[in-house]
N, C-alpha and C positions, 0 to 999 in steps of 0.2 A: 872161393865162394863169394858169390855178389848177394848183398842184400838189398833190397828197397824200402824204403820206408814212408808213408804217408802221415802225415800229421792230422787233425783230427778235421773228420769230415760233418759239414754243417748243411741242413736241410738239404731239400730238392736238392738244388744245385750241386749242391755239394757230391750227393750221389751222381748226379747230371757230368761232371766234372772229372771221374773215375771212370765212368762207362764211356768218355770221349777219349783219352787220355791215357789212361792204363795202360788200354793194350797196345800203344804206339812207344809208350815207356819200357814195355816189357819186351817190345818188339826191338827195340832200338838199344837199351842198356843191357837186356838178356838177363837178369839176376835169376838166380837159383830159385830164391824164395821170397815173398811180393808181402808185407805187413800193411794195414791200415789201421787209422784208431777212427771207430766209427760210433764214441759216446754221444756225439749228437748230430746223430744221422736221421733221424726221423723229420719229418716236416715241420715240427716245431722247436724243433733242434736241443731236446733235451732226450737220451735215448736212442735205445735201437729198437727195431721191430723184426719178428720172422720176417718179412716181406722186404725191407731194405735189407739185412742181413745177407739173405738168398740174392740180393741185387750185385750188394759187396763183393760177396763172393764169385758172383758170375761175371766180373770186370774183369775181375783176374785176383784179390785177394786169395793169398795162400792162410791167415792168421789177422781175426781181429779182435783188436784189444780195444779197452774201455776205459772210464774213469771214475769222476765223481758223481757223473746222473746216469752212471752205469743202472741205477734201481729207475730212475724213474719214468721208464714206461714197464707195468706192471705185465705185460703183454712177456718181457722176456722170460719171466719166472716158467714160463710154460715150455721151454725150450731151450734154455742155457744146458741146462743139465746132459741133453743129449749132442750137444754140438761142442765138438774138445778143438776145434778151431778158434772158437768165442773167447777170450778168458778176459777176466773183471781183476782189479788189483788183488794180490794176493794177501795183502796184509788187513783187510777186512777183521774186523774180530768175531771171535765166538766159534764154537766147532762147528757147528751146521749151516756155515754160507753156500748159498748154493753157488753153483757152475764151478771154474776151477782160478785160479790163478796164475797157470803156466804150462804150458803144453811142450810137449817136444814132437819135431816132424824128422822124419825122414826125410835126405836129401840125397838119392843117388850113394846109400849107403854112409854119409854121416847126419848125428845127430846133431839137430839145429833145439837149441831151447829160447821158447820166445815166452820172455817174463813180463806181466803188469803188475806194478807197485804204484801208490799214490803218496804223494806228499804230504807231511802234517803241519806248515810253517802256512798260516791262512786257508787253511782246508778243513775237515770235518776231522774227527777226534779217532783217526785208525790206530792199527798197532805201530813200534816202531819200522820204519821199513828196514832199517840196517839192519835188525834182529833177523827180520822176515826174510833179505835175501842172502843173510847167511845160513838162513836152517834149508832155504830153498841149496842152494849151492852147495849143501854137505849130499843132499838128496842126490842133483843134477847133474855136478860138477865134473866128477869124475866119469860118468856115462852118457855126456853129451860132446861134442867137438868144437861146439860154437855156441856162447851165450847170446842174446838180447835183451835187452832191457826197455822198455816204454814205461819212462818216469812221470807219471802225471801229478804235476806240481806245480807251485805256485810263484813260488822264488826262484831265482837264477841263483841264489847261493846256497839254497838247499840240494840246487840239482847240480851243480860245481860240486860239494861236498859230496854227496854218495857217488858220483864216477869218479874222484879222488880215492876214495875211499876204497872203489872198488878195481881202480887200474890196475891192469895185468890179472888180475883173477874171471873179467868175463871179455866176450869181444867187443860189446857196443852196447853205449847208454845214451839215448835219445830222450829229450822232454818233450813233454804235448801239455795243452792246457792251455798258455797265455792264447795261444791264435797269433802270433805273429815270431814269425822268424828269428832266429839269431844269426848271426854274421863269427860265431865263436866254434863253429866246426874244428875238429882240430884230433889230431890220435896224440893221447896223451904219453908222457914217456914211457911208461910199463906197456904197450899197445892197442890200449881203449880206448877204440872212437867214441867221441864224445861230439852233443850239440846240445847248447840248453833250451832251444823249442823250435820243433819241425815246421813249427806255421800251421795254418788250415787249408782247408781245402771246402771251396763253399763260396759264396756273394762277396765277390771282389767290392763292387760301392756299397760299401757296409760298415758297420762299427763290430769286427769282431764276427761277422756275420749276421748281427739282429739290423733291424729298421733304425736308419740313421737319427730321422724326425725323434724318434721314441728315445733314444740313447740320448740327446741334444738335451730334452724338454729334461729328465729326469735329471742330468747334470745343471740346468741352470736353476730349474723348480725347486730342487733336494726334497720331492715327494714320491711316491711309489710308484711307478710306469709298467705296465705290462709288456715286456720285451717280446719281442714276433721278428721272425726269419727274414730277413729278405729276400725277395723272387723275384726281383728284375736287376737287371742291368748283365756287366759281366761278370766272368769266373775265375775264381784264382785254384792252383792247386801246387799244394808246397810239399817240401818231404826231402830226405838225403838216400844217396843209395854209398852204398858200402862197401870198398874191398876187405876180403878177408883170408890170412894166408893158411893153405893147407896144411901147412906146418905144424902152424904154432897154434892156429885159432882164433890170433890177436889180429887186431887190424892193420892195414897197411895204407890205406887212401878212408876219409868221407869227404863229399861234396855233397851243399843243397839242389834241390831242385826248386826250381818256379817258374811257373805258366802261369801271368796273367797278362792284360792287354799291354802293359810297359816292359813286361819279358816274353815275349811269343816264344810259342815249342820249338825248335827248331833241332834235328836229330845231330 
């Protein structure tokens, strides 16, 4: 089993960057099953919308996951609920969050479960995640073949700790969130590929994605800047893709991916 993974996709471009690229990745790597994290996919890069979602998906996303402004285009409330490809971190509180936290796909007759969890180390105040993906995994564990995990967090050593934590009980824990790569790819001894952030995909001459001028001013000012996308220049688009052994479930190869102008695609 191949997996692919996209790291988190940022405005236009960002979509622009998937719909050029995907299908030559998917063409060229072949994987089973194709993930994106598309929390700030919409043009102002907080959010998904039906409309980018439908975009996502027609690239070639098999499974998009979210994060922390998973809420904040209210636009998804209208649609979550009906789309079990979508799923927003699981460890959310309260019994009535909408849409779901974990889906499982069919893969040519095995079960693939692809999990969102969010970090609590500089993040908003969710439930524990380690609590969250043990009740998920008494649920999943046994009636699925292959775990995923898209950790959206803040620290690299919160996201070292729960793939520690969780090596040899699922196949692969990937982080999203900072927007920039790690170099720490690696299958842990138990078999859990591990990376602690897949990078973005979205405005290569950018801070992060937003307008550089705006990012500069607010760091030398230390006043409140109104952050905006940026839509020129070129594209970057980051992500690891996965082996995974029929066997066992556990991993046996990750490697990142990047395409941008100082790594061109090349198959």
């Amino acid at each position: 089993m191949r997996l692919l993974f996209v790291g988190d996709t940022v405005g236009n471009m960002g979509v622009s960057m998937l719909q050029e690229y995907l299908p030559k990745l998917k063409r060229d790597l072949k994987p089973q099953i194709t993930v994106v994290n598309g929390e700030n996919a919409t043009a102002v890069g907080r959010g998904i919308s039906q409309r980018v979602y439908k975009q996502i998906m027609s690239a070639g996303a098999d499974v998009i996951t979210l994060g922390n402004h998973a809420w904040n285009n209210a636009e998804i409330l209208d649609f979550i609920d009906q789309t079990p490809n979508l799923i927003r971190p699981a460890n959310y509180p309260g019994p009535d969050v909408p849409g779901r936290g974990y889906t499982i796909v069919n893969v040519n007759g095995k079960q693939v479960a692809i999990i969102n969890l969010q970090g609590l180390v500089f993040m908003d105040n969710l439930n524990n995640p380690f609590d969250t993906i043990n009740a998920i995994l008494e649920q999943v564990g046994a009636k699925t073949d292959y775990q995923f995990i898209d950790f959206h967090a803040e620290t690299t050593s919160e996201k070292m700790a729960i793939a520690r934590y969780l090596d040899g009980r699922v196949s692969a824990l990937v982080g999203t969130h900072t927007h920039v790569q790690t170099s720490d790819y690696r299958v842990l001894p138990a078999g859990t590929a591990f990376m602690s952030d897949a990078g973005m995909t979205g405005p290569y001459d950018s801070i992060l994605g937003m307008q550089t001028d705006l990012i500069l001013k607010r760091f030398i000012t230390q006043r409140p800047v109104q952050f905006k996308v940026a839509e020129t220049g070129s594209g970057i688009l980051s992500g690891c893709v996965i082996d995974l052994s029929d066997r066992t479930g556990l991993a046996t190869k990750i490697r990142p991916i990047l395409i941008n102008p100082d790594h061109p695609y090349s198959n």
